[in-house]
C-alpha positions in Angstrom: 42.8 -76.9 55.1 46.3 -76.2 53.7 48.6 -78.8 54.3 51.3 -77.6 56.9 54.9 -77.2 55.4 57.9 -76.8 57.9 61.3 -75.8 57.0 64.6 -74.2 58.6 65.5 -71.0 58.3 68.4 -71.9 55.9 66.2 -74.1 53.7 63.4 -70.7 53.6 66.9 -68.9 52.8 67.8 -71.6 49.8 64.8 -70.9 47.8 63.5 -67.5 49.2 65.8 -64.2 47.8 66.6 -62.4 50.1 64.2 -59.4 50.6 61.5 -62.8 50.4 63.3 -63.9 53.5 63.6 -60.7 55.5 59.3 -60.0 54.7 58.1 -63.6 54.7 60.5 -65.2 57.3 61.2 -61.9 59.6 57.7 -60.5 59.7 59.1 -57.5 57.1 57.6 -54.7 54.9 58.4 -53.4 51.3 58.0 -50.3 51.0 55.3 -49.0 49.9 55.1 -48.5 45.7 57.3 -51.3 45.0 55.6 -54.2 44.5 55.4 -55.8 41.1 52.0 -56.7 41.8 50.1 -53.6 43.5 48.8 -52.2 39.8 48.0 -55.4 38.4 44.8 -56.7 37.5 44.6 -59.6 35.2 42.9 -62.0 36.4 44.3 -65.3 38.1 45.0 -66.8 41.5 47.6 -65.2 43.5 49.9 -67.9 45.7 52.0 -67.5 48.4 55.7 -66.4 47.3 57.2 -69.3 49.7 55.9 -72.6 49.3 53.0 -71.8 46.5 49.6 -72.4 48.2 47.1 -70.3 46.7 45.8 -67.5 48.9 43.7 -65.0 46.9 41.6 -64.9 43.9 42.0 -61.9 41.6 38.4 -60.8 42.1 38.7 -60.4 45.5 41.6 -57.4 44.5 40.9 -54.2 44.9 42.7 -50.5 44.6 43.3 -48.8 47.7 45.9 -46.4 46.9 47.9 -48.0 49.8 50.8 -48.8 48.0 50.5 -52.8 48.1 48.2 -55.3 46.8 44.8 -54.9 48.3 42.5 -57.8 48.8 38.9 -57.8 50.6 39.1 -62.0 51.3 41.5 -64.8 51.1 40.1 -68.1 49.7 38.7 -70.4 52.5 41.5 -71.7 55.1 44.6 -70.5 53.4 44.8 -67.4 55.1 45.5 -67.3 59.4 45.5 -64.2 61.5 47.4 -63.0 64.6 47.1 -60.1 66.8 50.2 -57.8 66.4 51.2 -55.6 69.1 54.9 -54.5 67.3 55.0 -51.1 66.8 53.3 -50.1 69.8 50.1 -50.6 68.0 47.2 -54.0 68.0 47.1 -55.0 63.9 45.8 -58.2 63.1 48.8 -59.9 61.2 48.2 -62.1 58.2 50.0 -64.9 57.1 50.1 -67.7 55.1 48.4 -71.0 56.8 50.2 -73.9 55.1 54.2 -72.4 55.8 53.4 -69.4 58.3 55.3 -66.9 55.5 54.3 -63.1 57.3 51.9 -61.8 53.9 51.4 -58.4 55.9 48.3 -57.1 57.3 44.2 -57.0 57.6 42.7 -53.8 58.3 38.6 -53.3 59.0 36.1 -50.9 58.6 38.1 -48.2 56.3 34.6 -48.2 54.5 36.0 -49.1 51.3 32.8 -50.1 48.6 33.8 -54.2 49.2 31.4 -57.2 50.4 33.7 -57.6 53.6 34.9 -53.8 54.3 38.1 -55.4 55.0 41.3 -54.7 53.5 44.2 -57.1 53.2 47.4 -55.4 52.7 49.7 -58.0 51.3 53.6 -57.3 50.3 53.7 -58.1 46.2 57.2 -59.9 47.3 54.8 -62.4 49.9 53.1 -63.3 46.4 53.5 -65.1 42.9 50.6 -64.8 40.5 49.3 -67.5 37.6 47.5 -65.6 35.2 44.0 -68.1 34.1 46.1 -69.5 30.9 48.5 -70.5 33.3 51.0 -68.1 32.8 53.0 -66.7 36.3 53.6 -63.2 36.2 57.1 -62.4 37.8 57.5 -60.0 40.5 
């Protein structure tokens, strides 16, 4: 289990920019085709943007042609979901277990060809990647 990291707002605001901020801390979006990471596939571990847990594993990354990065599991624990009813709408919100940083978005049975038929639709700005020589990929 991740270990649980608290801050203030203006502490998230000290080391988050500030369209991090708006999509981590205020439960955001980027738009869609923007995100450094939504054509990448190298492989690695991709970590939450905020405080750096690692969420997803590159093999779990899949192309949706949704216009963010695509994932069909988180690794075990580091992923928590809510049921969102903004927007008029039930979604089941993802978002990072350790600091709570809003990642975006699970969505089920779109029949994708993936061992979960699940897709989570994570914001590239949630996210930092570390390439497997240890190399992070900026955003």
């Amino acid at each position: 289990m991740a270990t649980k990291i608290e801050k203030s707002d203006e502490e998230w605001r000290a080391i988050l920019s500030r369209e991090q901020f708006r999509v981590i801390r205020e439960k955001g979006t980027e738009r869609a085709g923007t995100g450094a990471y939504d054509k990448l596939y190298d492989e690695g571990v991709y970590h939450c943007a905020a405080c750096n847990t690692p969420l997803y594993k590159s093999t779990t990354k899949f192309n949706s042609g949704c216009g963010w990065p695509a994932f069909f599991d988180a690794l075990p624990g580091a992923v928590t979901r809510h049921v969102d009813n903004a927007w008029g709408m039930e979604r089941i919100e993802i978002v990072c277990t350790a600091c709570g940083g809003h990642l975006g978005h699970v969505f089920k049975g779109e029949k994708f060809d993936t061992p979960t038929d699940e897709r989570h639709c994570v914001n590239s700005v949630s996210l930092t990647f570390t390439d497997t020589d240890g190399t992070v990929k900026p955003q």
